[in-house]
C-alpha positions as a Markdown table, in Angstrom:
| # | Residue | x | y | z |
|---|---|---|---|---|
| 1 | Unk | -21.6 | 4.1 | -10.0 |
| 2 | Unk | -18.7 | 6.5 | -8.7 |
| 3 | Unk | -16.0 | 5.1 | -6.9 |
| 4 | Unk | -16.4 | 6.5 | -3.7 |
| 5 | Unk | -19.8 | 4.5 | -3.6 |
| 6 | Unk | -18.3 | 1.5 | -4.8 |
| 7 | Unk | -15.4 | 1.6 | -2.1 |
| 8 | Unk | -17.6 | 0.6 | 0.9 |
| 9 | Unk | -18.3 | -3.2 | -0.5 |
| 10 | Unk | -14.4 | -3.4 | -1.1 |
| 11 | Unk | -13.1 | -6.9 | 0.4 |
| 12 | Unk | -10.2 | -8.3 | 2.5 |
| 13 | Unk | -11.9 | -10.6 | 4.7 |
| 14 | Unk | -14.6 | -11.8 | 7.3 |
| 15 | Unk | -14.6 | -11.9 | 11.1 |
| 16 | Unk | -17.6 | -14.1 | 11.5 |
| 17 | Unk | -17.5 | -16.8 | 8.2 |
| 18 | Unk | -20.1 | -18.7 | 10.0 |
| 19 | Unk | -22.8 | -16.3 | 9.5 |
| 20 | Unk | -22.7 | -17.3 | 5.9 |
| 21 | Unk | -24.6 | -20.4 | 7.0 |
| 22 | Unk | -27.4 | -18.0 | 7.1 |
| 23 | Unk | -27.2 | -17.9 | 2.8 |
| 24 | Unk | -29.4 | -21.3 | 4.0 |
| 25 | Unk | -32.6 | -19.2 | 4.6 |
| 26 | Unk | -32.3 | -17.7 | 1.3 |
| 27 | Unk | -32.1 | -21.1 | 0.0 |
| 28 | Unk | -34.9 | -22.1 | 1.3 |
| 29 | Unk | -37.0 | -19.3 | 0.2 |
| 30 | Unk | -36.2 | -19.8 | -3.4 |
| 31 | Unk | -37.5 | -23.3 | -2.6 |
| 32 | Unk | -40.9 | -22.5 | -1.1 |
| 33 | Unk | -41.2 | -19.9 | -3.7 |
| 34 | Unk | -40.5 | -22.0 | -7.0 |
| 35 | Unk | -42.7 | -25.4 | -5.1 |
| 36 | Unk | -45.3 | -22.5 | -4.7 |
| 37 | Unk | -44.9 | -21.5 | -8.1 |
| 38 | Unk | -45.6 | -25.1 | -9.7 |
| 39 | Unk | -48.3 | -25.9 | -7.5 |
| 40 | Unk | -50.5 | -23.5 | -8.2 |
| 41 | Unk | -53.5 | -24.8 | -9.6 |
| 42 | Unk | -54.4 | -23.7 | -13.7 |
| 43 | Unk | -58.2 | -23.3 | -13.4 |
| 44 | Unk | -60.1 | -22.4 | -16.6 |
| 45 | Unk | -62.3 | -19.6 | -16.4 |
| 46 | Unk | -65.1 | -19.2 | -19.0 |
| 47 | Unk | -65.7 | -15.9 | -20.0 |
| 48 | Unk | -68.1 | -15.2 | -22.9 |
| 49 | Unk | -66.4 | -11.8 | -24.2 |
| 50 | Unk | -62.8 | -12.2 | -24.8 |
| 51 | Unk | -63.2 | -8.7 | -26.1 |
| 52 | Unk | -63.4 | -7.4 | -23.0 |
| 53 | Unk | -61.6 | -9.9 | -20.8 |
| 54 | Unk | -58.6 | -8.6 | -22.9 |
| 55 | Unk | -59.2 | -4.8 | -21.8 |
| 56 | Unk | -59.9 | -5.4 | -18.5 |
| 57 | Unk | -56.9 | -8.3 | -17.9 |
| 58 | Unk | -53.9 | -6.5 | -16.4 |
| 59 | Unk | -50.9 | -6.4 | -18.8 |
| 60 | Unk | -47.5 | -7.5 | -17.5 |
| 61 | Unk | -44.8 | -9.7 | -18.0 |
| 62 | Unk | -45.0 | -13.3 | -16.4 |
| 63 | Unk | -41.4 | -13.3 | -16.3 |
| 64 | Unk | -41.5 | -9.9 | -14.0 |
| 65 | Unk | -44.2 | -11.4 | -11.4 |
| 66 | Unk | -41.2 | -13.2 | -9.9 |
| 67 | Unk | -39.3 | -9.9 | -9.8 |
| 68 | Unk | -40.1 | -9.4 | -6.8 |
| 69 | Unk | -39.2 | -12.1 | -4.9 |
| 70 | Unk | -36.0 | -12.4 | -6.7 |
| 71 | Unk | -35.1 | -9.2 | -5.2 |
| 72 | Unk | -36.0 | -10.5 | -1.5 |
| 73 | Unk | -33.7 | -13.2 | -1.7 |
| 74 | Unk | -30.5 | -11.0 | -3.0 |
| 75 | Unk | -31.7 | -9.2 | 0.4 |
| 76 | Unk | -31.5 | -12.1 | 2.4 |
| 77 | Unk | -28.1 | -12.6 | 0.6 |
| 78 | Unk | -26.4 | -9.1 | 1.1 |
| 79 | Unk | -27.7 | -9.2 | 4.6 |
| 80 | Unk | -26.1 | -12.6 | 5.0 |
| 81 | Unk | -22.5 | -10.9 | 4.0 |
| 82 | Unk | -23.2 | -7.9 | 5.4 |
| 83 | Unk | -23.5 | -10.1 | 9.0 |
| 84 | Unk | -20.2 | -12.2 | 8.1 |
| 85 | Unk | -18.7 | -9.2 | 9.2 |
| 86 | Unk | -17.0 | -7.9 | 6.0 |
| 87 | Unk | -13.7 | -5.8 | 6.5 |
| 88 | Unk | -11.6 | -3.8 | 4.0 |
| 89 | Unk | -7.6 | -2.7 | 4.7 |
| 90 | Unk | -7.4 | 0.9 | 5.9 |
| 91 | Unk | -5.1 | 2.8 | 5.5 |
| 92 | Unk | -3.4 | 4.5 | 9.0 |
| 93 | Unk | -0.3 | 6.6 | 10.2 |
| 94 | Unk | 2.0 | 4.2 | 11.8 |
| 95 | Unk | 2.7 | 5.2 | 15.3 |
| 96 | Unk | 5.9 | 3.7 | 15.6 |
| 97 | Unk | 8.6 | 3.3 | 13.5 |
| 98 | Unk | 12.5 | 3.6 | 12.8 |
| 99 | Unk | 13.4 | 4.8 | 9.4 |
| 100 | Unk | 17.2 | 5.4 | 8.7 |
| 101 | Unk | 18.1 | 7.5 | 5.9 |
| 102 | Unk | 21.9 | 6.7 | 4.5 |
| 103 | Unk | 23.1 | 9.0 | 1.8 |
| 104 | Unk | 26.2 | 8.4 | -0.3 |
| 105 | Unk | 28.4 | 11.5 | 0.2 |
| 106 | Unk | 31.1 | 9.9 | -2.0 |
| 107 | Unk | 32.9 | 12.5 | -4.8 |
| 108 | Unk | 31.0 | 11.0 | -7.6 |
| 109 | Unk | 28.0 | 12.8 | -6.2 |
| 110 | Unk | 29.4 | 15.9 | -7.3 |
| 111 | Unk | 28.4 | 15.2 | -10.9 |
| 112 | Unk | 26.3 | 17.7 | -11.9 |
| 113 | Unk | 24.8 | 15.3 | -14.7 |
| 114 | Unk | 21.5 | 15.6 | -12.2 |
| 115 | Unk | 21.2 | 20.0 | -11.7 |
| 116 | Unk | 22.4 | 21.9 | -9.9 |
| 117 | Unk | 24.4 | 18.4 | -8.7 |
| 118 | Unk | 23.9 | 15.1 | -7.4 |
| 119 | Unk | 24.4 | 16.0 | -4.1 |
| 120 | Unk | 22.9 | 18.8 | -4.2 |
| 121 | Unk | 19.1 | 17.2 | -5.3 |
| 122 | Unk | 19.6 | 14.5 | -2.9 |
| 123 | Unk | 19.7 | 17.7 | -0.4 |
| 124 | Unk | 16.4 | 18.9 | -1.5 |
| 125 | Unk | 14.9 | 15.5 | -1.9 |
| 126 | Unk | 16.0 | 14.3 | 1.7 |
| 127 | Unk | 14.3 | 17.2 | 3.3 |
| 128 | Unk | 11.3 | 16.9 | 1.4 |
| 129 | Unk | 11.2 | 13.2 | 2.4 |
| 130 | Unk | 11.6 | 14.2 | 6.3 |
| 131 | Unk | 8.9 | 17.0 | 6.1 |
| 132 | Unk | 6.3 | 14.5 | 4.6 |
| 133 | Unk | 6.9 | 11.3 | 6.8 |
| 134 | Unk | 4.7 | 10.8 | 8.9 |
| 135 | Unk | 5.7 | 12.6 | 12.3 |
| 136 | Unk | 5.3 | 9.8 | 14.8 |
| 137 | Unk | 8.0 | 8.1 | 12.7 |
| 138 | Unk | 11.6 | 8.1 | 14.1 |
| 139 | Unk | 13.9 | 9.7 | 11.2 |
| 140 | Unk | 17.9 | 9.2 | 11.4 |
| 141 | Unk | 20.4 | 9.9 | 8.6 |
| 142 | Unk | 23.6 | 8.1 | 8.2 |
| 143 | Unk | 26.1 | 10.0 | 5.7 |
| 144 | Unk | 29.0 | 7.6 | 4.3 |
| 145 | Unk | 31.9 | 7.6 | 1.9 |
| 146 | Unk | 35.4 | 6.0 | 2.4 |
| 147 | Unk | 34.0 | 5.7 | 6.3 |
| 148 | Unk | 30.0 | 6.2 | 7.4 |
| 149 | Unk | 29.0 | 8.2 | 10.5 |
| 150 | Unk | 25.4 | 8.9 | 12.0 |
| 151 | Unk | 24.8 | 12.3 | 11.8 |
| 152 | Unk | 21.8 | 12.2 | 13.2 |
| 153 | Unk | 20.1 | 8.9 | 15.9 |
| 154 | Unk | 16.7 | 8.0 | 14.9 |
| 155 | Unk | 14.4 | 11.2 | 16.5 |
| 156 | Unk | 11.2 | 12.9 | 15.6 |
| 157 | Unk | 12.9 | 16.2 | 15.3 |
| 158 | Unk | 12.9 | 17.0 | 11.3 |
| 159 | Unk | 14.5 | 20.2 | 12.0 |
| 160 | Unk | 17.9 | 18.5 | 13.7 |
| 161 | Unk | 16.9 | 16.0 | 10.4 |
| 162 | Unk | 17.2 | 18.8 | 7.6 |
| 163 | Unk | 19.7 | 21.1 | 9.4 |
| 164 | Unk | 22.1 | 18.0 | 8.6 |
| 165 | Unk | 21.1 | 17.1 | 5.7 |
| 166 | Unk | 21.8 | 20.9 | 4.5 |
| 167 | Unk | 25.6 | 20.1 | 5.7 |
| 168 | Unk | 26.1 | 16.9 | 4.0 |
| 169 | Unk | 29.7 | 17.3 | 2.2 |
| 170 | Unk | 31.2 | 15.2 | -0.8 |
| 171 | Unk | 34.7 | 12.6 | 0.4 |
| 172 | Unk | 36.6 | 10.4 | -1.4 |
| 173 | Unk | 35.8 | 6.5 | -1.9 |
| 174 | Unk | 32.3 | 4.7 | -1.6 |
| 175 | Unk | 31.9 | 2.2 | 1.7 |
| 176 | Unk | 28.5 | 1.3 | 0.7 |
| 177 | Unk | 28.5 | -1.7 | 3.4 |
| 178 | Unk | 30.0 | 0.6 | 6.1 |
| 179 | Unk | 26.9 | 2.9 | 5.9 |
| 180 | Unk | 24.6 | -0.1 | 5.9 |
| 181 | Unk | 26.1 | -1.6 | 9.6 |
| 182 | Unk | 26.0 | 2.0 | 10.4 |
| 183 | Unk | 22.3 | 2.2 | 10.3 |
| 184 | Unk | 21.3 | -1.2 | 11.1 |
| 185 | Unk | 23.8 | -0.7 | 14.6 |
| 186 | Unk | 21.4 | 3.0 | 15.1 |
| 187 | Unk | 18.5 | 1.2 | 14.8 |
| 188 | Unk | 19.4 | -1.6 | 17.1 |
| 189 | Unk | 20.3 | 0.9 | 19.6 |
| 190 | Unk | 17.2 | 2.8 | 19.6 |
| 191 | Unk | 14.6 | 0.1 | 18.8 |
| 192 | Unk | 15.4 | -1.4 | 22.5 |
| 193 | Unk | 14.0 | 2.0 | 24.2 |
| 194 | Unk | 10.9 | 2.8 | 21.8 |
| 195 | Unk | 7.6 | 1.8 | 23.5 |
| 196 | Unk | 4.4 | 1.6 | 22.5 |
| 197 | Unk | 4.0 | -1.7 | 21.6 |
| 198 | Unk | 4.7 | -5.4 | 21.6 |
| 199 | Unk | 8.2 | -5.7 | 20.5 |
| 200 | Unk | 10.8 | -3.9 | 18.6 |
| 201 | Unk | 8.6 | -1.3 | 15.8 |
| 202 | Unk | 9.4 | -2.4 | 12.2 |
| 203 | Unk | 12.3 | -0.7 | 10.9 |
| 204 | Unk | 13.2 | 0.2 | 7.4 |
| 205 | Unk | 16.5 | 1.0 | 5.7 |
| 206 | Unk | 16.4 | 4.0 | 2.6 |
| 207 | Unk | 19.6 | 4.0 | 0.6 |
| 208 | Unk | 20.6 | 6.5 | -2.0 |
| 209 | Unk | 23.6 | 5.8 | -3.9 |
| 210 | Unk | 25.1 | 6.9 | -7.3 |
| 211 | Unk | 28.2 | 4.1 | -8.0 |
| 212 | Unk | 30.1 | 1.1 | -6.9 |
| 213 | Unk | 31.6 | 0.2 | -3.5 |
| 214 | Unk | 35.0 | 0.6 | -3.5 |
| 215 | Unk | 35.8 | 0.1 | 0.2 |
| 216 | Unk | 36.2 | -2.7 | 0.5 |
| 217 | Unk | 36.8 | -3.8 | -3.5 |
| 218 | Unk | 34.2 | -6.8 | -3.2 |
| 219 | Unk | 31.3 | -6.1 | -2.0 |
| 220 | Unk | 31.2 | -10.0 | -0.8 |
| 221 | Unk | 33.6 | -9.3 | 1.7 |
| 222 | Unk | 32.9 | -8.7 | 5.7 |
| 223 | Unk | 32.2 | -5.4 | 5.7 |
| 224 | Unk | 31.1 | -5.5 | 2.0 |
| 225 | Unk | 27.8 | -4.2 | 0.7 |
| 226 | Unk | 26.2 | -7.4 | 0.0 |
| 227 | Unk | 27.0 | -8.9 | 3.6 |
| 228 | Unk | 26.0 | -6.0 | 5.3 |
| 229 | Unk | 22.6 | -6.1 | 2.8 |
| 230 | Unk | 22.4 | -10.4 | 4.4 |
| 231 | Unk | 23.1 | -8.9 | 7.9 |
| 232 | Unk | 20.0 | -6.6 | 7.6 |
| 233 | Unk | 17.8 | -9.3 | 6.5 |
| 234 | Unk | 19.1 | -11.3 | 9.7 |
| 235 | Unk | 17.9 | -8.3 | 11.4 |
| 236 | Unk | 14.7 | -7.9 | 9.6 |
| 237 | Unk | 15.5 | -4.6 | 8.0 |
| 238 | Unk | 14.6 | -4.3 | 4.6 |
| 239 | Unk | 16.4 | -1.8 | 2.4 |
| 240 | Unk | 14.9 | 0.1 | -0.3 |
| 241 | Unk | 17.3 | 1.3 | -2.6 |
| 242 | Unk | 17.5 | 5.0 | -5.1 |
| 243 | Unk | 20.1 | 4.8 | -7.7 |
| 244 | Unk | 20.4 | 8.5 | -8.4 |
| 245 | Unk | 22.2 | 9.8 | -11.3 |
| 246 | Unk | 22.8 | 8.7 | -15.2 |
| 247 | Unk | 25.0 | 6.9 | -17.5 |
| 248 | Unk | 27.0 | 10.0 | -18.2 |
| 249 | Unk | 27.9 | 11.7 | -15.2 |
| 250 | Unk | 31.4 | 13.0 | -15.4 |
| 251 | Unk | 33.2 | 15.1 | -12.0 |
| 252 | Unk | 36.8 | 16.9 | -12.5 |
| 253 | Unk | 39.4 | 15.4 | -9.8 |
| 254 | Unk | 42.7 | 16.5 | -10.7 |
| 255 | Unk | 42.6 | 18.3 | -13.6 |
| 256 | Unk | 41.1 | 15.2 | -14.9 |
| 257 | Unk | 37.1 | 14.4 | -16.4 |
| 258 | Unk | 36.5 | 10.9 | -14.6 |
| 259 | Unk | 33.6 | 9.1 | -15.8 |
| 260 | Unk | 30.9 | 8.3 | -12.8 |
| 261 | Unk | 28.2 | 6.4 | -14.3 |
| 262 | Unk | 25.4 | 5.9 | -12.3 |
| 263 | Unk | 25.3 | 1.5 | -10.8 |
| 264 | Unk | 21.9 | 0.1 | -11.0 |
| 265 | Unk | 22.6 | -3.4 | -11.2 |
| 266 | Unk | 24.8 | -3.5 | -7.0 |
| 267 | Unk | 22.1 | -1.0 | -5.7 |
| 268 | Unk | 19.5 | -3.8 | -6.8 |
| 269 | Unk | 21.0 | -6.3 | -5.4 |
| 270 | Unk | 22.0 | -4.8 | -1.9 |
| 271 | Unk | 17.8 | -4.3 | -2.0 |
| 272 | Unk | 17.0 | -8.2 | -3.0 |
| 273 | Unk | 20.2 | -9.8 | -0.5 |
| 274 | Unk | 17.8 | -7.3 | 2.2 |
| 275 | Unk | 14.7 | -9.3 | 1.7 |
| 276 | Unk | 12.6 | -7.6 | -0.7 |
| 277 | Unk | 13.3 | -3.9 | 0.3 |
| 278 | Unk | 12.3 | -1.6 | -2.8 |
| 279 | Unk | 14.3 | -0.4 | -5.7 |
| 280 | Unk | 14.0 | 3.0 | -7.3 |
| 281 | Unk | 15.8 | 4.5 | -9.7 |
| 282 | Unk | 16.2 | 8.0 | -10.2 |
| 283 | Unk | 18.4 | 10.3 | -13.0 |
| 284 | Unk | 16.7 | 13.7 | -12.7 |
| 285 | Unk | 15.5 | 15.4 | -9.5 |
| 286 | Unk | 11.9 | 15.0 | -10.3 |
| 287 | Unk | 12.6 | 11.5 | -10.2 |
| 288 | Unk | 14.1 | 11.3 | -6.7 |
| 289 | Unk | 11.8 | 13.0 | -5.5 |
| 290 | Unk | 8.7 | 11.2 | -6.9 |
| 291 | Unk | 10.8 | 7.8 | -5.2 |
| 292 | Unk | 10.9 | 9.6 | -1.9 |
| 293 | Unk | 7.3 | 10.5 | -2.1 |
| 294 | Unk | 6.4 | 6.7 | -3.1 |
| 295 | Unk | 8.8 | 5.4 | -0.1 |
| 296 | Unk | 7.1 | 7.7 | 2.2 |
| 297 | Unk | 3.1 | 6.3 | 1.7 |
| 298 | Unk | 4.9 | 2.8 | 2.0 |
| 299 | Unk | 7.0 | 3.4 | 4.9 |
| 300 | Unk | 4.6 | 6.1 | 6.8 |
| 301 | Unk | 1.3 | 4.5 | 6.7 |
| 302 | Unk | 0.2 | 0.4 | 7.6 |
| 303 | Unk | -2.7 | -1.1 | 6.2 |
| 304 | Unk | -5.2 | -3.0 | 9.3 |
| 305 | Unk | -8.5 | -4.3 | 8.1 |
| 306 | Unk | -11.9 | -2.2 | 9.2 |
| 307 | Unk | -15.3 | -2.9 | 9.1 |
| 308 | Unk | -16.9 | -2.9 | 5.8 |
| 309 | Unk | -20.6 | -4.2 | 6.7 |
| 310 | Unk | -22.3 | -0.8 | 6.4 |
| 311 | Unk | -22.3 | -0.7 | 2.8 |
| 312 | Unk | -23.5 | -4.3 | 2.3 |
| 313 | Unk | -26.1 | -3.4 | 4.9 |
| 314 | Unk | -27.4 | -0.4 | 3.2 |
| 315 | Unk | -27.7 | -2.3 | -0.3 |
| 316 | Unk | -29.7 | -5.2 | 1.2 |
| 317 | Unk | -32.2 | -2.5 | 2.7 |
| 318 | Unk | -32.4 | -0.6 | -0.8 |
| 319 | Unk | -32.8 | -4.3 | -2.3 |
| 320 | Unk | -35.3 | -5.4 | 0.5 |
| 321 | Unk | -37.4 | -1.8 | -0.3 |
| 322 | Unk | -37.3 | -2.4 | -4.1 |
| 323 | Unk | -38.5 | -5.9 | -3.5 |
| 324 | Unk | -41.3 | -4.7 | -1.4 |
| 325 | Unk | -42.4 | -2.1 | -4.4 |
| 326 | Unk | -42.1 | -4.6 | -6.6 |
| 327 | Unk | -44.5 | -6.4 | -5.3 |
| 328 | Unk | -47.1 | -4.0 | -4.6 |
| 329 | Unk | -46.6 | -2.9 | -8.2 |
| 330 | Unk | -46.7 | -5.7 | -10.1 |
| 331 | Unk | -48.4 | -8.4 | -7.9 |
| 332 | Unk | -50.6 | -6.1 | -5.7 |
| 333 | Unk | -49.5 | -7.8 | -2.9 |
| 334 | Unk | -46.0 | -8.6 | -1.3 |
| 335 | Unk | -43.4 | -11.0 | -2.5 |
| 336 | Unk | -44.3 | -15.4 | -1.3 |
């Protein structure tokens, strides 16, 4: 059976459990049926050529005589679900939403261990991100390195969204926490004027980073990565995480090759200290932009339970139909 048949009788609940008291009338025909069955009466009949009591006796199974009514009751049964009011998760745009995109713009970004640069693919990758989320979704972008600024407030405009992301620029240190309070203070300040439903709209952090915090030194402190990461789970903003980049990223400051290895392990833990926000890693730009991609079916879209009953309801018709043939088939007469 192909999927797309198969998908109607999917499962992720019931509205109305109490219908399945009806499975009771299915019960009781299997009842009637096999008390039916045993009290039938085994006459002898005396016929004086078997010859021709063998050539005119119909040939069939005894086993498929009951084939019919077998099929009645998984009728009664499907129906019975099918009334329970069977539902399956859909899934929809989300209508309302704050999504804050914060970008490390630190100098380690120049590295061009990810082509053309790091920088550069989180360019591409950011705008691809804002062209494919969902439109209703507000989209703001926080840029940070030794200090974080909003560049842009939460909005629905992508163009104002890529128009800064094309004039992001690389800065000295990495105040990974800083960018964090950043966003979560945007989104505090625009969740109080969105409408459109009850309460604030669910709100989601998306990091990108390539290295360490080094504003302040430990990320433990106030202003720190990992108490910013506790302050947006107080807030109930998760933050899902890209570390972009690879072991062996070098950038020249100085006259000198520093080493700028890409930090999986802080960016993981900024996304667990969150509340269970996401973590991607990324070292090419195929990579980040697969992340974005996955980030954006999570982020853009809600799953809310539909009704499912039509394809139980069409199988116990099909199964009803088949029982009825059945019995005109086999039995020459209808299923008891």
């Amino acid at each position: 059976m192909t999927p797309h048949l198969l998908g109607p009788l999917s499962l992720s609940g019931f509205q109305h459990r109490w219908f399945f008291l009806c499975a009771l009338v299915a019960v009781a025909v299997v009842a009637v049926y096999t008390r039916q069955q045993l009290a039938k009466p085994k006459t002898a009949l005396k016929f004086a050529n078997l010859d021709l009591l063998i050539g005119i006796a119909p040939r069939r199974s005894r086993r498929l005589r009951h084939l019919p009514a077998a099929l009645l009751v998984v009728s009664l049964l499907l129906l019975t679900v099918a009334m329970a009011g069977p539902t399956r998760d859909s899934r929809i745009p989300r209508d309302r939403a704050v999504v804050m995109l914060v970008i490390d713009v630190s100098e380690s970004m120049a590295a061009d261990d990810v082509a053309p640069s790091r920088l550069e693919a989180a360019k591409q990758a950011g705008k691809q991100f804002a062209d494919e989320l969902t439109p209703s979704i507000d989209l703001g972008l926080v840029a940070f390195a030794g200090t974080a600024s909003v560049l842009v407030p939460p909005t629905t405009n992508r163009a104002l969204m890529k128009a800064a992301i094309d004039k992001l620029q690389t800065a000295d240190r990495t105040a990974t926490g800083e960018g964090i309070f950043t966003a979560l203070q945007a989104i505090a300040t625009v969740s109080g004027v969105i409408g459109g439903g009850d309460g604030p709209p669910p709100a989601r952090i998306v990091l990108e980073s390539d290295g360490k915090e080094t504003v302040p030194a430990n990320p433990d402190e106030s202003r720190g990565a990992y108490m910013a990461a506790r302050a947006a789970k107080d807030q109930g903003v998760p933050i899902s995480s890209i570390s972009f980049g690879t072991p062996y990223g070098h950038v020249a400051l100085g006259g000198d090759s520093i080493a700028v290895p890409v930090d999986d392990e802080t960016l993981e833990k900024i996304s667990d200290l969150s509340g269970g926000g996401e973590v991607f890693h990324a070292n090419t730009l195929d990579q980040l932009k697969s992340a974005y991609g996955t980030l954006q079916q999570q982020i853009g879209y809600e799953l809310v339970p539909g009704d499912a009953s039509s394809g139980w309801l069409i199988l116990a018709t099909f199964t009803a139909a088949g029982a009825l043939l059945a019995g005109l088939l086999l039995n020459r007469r209808l299923p008891n």
